[in-house]
C-alpha positions in Angstrom: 159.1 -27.7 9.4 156.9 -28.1 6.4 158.0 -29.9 4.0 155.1 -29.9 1.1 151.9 -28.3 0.4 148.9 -29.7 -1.3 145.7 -27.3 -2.2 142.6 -28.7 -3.9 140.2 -26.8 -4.8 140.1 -23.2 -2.6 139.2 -20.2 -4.1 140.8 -20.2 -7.6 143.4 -23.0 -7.4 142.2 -26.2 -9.3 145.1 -27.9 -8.1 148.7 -27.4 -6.8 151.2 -29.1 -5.2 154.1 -27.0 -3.4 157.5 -28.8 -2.4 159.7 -26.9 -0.2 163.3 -26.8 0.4 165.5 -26.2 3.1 166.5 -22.8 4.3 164.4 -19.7 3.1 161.4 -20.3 0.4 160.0 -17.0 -0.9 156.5 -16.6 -2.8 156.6 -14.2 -5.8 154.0 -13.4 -8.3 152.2 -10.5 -10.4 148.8 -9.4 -8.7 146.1 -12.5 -8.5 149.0 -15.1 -9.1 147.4 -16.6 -6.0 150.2 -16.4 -3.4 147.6 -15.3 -0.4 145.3 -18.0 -1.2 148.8 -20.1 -0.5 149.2 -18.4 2.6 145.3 -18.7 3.4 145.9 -22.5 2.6 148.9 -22.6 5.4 146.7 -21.1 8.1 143.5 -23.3 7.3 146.4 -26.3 7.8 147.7 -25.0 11.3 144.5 -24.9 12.8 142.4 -21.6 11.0 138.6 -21.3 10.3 137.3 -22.1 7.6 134.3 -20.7 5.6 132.8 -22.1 2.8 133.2 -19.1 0.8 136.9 -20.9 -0.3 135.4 -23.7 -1.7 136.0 -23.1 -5.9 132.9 -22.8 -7.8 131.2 -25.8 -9.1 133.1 -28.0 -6.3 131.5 -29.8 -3.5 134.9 -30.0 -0.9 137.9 -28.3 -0.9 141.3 -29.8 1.2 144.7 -28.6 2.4 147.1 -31.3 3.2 150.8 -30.9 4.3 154.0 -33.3 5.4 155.6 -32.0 8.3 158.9 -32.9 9.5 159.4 -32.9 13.0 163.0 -33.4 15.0 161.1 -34.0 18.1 160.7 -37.7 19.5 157.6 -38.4 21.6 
């Protein structure tokens, strides 16, 4: 289960830092609120390809970083 969300720098997102909660989380938003570069952001995390066409202008990287929790012991 994921358990945060942090986005630097794709597309038009500066910054932002998503916590989530248990049970069901919903994104909501007028047109160009940026929820599909959200999404876009999860599937980069889980393994998607990147091009460097999500990179913000005027920024050399961008990242996607998330905190899993996992009931599973290895």
């Amino acid at each position: 289960m994921i358990l945060a969300l942090n986005i630097k720098n794709i597309a038009l997102i500066d910054e932002a830092e998503i916590d989530f909660d248990d049970g069901l989380n919903i994104l909501t938003g007028e047109t160009g609120a940026g929820k599909s570069i959200v999404i876009d952001s999860m599937t980069l995390l889980l393994g998607g390809r990147a091009n460097k066409d999500i990179i913000r202008n005027g920024a050399q990287k961008a990242t996607v970083e998330g905190v899993f929790f996992s009931r599973f012991k290895y």
